[in-house]
C-alpha positions as CSV (number, residue, x, y, z in Angstrom):
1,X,-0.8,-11.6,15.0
2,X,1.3,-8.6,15.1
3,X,1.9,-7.5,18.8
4,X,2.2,-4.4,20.5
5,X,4.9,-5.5,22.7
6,X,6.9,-6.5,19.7
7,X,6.8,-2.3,19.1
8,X,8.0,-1.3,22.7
9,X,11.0,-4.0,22.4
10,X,11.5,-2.2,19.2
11,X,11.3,1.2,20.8
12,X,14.0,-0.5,23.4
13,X,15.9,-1.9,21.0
14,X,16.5,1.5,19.8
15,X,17.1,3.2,22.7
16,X,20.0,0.4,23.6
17,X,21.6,0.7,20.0
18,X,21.8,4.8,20.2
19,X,23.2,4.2,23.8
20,X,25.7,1.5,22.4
21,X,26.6,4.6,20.0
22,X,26.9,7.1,22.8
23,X,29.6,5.1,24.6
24,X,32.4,5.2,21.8
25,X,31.3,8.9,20.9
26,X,34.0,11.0,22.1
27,X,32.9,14.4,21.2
28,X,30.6,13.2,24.1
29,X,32.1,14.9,27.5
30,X,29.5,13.3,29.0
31,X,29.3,9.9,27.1
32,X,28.8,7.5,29.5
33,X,26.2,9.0,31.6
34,X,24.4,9.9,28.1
35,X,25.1,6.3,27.3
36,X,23.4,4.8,30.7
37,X,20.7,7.4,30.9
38,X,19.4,5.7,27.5
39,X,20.4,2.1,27.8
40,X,18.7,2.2,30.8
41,X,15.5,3.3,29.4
42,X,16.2,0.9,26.7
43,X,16.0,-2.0,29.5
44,X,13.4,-0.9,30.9
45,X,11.3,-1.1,27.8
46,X,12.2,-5.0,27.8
47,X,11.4,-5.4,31.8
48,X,8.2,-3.9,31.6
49,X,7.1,-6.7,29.3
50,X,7.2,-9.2,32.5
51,X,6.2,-6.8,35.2
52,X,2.8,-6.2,33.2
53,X,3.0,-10.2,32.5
54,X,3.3,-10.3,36.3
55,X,6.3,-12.3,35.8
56,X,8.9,-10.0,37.6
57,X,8.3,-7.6,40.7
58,X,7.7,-4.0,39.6
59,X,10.2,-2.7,41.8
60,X,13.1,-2.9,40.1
61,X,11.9,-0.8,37.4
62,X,10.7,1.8,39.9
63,X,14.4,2.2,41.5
64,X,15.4,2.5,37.2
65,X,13.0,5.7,37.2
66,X,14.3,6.9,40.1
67,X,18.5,6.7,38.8
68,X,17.1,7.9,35.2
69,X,15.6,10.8,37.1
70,X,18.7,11.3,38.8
71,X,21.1,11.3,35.9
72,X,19.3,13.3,34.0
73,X,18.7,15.8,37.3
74,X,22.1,15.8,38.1
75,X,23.0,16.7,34.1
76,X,25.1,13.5,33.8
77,X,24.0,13.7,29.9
78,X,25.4,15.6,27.0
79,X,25.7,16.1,23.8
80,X,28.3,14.8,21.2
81,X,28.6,15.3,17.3
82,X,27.0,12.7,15.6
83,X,28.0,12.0,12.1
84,X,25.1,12.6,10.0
85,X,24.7,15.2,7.0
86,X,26.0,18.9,7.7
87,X,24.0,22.0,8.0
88,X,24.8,23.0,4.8
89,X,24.1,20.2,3.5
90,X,20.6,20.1,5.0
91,X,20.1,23.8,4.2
92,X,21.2,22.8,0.5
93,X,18.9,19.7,0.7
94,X,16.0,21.7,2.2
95,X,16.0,23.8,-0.9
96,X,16.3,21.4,-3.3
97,X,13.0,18.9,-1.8
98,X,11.2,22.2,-0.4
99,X,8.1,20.9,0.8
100,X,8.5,17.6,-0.3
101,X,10.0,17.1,3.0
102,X,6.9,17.1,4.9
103,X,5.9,13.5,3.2
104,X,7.5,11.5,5.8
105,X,6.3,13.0,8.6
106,X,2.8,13.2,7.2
107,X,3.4,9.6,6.1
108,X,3.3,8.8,10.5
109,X,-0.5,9.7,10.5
110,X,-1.4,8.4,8.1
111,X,-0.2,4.9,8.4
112,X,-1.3,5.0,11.9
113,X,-5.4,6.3,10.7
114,X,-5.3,3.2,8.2
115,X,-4.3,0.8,11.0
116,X,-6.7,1.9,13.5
117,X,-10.0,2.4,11.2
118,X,-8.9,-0.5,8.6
119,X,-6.3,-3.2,10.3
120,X,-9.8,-5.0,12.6
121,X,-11.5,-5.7,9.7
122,X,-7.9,-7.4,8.5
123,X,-7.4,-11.4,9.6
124,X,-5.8,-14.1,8.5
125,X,-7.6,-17.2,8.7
126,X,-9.4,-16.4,11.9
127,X,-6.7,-14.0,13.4
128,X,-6.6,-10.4,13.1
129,X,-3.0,-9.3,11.8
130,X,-2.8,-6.7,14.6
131,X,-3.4,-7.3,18.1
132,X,-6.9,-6.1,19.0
133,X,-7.3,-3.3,20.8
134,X,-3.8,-2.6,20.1
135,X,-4.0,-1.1,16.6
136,X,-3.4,2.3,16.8
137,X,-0.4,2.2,18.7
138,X,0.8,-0.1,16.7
139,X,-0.1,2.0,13.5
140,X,1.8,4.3,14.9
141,X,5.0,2.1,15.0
142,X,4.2,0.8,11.7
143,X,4.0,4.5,10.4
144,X,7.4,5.6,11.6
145,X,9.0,2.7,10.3
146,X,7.3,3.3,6.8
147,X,8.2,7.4,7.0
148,X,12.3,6.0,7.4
149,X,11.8,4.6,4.5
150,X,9.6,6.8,2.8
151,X,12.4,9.6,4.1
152,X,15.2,7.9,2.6
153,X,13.3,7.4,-0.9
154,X,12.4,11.1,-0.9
155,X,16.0,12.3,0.2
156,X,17.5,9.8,-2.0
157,X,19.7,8.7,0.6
158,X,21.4,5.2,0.1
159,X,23.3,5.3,3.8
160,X,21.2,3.5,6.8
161,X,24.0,5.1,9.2
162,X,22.5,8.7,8.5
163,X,19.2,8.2,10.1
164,X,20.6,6.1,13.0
165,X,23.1,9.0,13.8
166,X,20.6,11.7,13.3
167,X,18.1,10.0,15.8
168,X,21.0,9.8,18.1
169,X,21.3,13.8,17.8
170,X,17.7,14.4,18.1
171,X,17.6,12.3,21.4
172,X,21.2,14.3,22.6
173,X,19.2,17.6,21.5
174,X,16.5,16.8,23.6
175,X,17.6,15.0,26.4
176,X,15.8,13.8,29.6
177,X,13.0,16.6,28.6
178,X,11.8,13.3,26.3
179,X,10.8,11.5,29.0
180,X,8.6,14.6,30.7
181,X,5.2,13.7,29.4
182,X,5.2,10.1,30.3
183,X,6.0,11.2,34.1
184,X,3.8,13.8,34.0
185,X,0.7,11.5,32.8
186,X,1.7,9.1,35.9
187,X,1.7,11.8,38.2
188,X,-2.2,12.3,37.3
189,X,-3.0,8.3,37.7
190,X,-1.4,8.8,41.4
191,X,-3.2,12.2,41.9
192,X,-6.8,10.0,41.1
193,X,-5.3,7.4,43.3
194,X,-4.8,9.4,46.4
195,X,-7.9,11.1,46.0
196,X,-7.2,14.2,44.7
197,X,-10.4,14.6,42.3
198,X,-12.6,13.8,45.3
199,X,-11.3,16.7,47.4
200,X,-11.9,19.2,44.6
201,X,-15.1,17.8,44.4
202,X,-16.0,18.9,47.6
203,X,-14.5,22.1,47.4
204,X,-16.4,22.8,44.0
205,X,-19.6,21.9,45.5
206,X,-19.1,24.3,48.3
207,X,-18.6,27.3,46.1
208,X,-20.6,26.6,42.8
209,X,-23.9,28.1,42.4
210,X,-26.8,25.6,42.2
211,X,-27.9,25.0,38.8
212,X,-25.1,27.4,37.3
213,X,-24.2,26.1,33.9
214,X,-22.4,28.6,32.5
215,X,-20.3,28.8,35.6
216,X,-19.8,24.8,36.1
217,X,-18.5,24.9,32.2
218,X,-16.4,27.7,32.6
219,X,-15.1,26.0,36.2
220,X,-14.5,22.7,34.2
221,X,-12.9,24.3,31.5
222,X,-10.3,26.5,33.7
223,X,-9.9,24.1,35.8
224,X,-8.1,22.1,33.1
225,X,-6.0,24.8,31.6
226,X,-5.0,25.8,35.1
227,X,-4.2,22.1,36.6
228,X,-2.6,21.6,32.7
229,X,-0.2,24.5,33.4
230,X,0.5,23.0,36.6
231,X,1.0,19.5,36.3
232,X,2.5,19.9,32.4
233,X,0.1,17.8,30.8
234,X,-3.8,17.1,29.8
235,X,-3.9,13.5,30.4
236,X,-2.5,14.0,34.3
237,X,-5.0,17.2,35.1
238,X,-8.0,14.8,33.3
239,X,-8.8,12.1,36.1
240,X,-8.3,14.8,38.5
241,X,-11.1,17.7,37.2
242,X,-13.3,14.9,35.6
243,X,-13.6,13.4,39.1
244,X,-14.0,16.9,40.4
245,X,-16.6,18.3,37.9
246,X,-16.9,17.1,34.7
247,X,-18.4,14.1,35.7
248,X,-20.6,14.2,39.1
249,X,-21.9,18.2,37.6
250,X,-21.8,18.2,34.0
251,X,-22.7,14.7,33.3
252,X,-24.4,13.2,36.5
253,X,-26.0,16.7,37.7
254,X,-26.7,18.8,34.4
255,X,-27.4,15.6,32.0
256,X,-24.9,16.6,29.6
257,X,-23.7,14.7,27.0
258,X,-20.7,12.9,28.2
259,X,-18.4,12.1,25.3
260,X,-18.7,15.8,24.2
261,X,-18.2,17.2,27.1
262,X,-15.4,14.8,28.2
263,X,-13.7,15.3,24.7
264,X,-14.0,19.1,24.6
265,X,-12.6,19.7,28.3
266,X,-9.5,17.4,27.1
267,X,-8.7,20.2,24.3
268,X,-9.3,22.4,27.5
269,X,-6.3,21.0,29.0
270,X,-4.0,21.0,25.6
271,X,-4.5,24.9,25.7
272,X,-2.9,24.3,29.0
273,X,-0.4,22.8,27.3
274,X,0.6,25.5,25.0
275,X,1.5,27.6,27.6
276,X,3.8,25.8,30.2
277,X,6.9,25.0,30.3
278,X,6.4,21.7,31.8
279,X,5.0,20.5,28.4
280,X,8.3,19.6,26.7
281,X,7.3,17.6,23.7
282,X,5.6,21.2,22.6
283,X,7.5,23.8,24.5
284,X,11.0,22.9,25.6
285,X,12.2,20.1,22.9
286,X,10.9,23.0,19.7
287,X,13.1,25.6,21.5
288,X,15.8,23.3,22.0
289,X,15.5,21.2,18.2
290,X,15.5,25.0,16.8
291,X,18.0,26.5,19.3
292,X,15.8,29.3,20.1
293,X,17.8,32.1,22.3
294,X,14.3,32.2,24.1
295,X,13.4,29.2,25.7
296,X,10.0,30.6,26.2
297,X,9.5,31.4,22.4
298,X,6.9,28.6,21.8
299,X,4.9,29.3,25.0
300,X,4.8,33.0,24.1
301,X,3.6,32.9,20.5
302,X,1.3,30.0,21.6
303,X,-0.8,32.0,24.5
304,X,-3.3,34.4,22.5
305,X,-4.4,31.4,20.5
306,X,-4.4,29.2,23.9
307,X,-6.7,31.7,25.6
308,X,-8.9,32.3,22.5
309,X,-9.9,28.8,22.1
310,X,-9.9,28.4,25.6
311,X,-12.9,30.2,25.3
312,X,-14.5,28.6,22.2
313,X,-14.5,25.1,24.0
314,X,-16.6,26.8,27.2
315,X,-18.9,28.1,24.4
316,X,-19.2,24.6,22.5
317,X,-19.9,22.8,25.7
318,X,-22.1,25.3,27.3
319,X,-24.3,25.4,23.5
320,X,-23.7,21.7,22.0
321,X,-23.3,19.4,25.4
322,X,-26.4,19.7,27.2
């Protein structure tokens, strides 16, 4: 049985082998703090495995947040020249494949859809192949392995070393911003923990009109984009307005239909999303990947749609949830 730690030690594994390249980088002004910025991640995808085994306290990898935090804070990293194809190369390459270049990053989805609808009803003998209740994370490992070699057949590139280069520059590109939306979804689990939702809560209940749907929706709704904006990402501002409304109103109160209306406020949050800057893996890392001269460029061409379908989701769950 396939496992899904065997893909975070492969995640680590990664992380450790682009740090061992950071260190003899010399283009690199800032090599070794690039180097123990990711190495150290790289550990800590390997230490986690006994913390959630509770074979190994947990704080140890607490005080390794805390020093990534402050090497990447106190811009310890940089960015070196790796040696991977040129930009006239790619620009000559880009032409040549045109769209042809979108297979291996549509092959990622893919795999990963086949794993999670397909891979339970795979066993053998009596074992599934993937670890149940595992599968789609694991389909998503499995699918970026198969798009580095699907990339490499489309590209008709022989050399491994120009991948493992490349995905050293893309994690220089984008730097500590890559680890933005992991924090950012623990800072919700310890906003629900120190009873943030409940407080909310209260304070809804105190202003919202009895029996108000459309108002309760729209609060729900806003509420998400609006906490999304603030805390930088969907899954953190979930636990907090679902304690607050979505559940004990919309659900508990109103009798609505709970996956839909659970579901659509989620897409609530990601237009939330769109349009902060706190969302790096859609705001800051495009701007930076593309060097934009506007960091903002993403967040401002995102907004009108953000708003617009802001609204569509308080129609759908005002029509369809109840």
């Amino acid at each position: 049985m396939i496992k899904a730690e065997w893909f975070f030690w492969l995640v680590g594994a990664v992380f450790l082998l682009k740090a061992a390249q950071m260190t003899v980088d010399r283009t690199n002004p800032k090599r070794f703090g690039t180097a123990a910025f990711w190495g150290l991640l790289g550990v800590c995808f390997f230490y986690s495995t006994w913390v959630n085994e509770k074979k190994l306290p947990a704080e140890p990898l607490g005080v390794a947040v805390l020093v990534l935090i402050c090497i990447g804070g106190f811009n310890f990293t940089g960015k070196g020249k790796p040696d991977t194809t040129s930009e006239d190369e790619r620009v000559r390459l880009a032409t040549r494949f045109g769209n042809k270049l979108f297979i291996p990053a549509l092959t990622i989805p893919v795999v990963a859809m086949l794993c999670a609808v397909l891979a339970s009803k795979v066993e053998f003998g009596s074992t599934p192949v993937l670890e149940e209740g595992s599968e789609t994370i694991l389909g998503l490992g499995l699918g970026a392995i198969v798009a580095l070699g699907v990339g490499m057949w489309v590209l008709r590139e022989r050399r491994v070393s120009v991948p493992l280069h490349a995905g050293r520059g893309l994690l220089e590109s984008m730097g500590w911003a890559l680890l933005l939306p992991q924090l950012l979804a623990v800072l919700g689990a310890i906003f629900q923990a120190a009873g943030v939702g409940t407080q909310v809560r209260k304070i809804v209940e105190s202003v919202l009109p009895d029996g108000q749907k459309l108002a309760a929706v729209a609060l729900y709704c806003a509420g998400m984009f609006i906490f999304t904006l603030v805390m930088g990402n969907a899954f953190a501002a979930f636990p907090v307005m679902t304690a607050a409304v979505g559940w004990p109103v919309l659900v508990e109160q109103m009798n609505g239909n709970a996956p839909a209306i659970l579901a659509v406020g989620m897409l609530a949050g990601f237009c939330g999303t769109m349009c902060t800057p706190m969302a790096a893996n859609f705001n800051l890392v495009p701007a930076a990947l593309l060097e934009l001269k506007d960091q903002y460029g993403p967040i401002k061409a995102q907004a009108p749609t953000a708003v617009a379908l802001l609204g569509c989701n308080i129609a759908i769950i005002y029509f369809f949830a109840f």
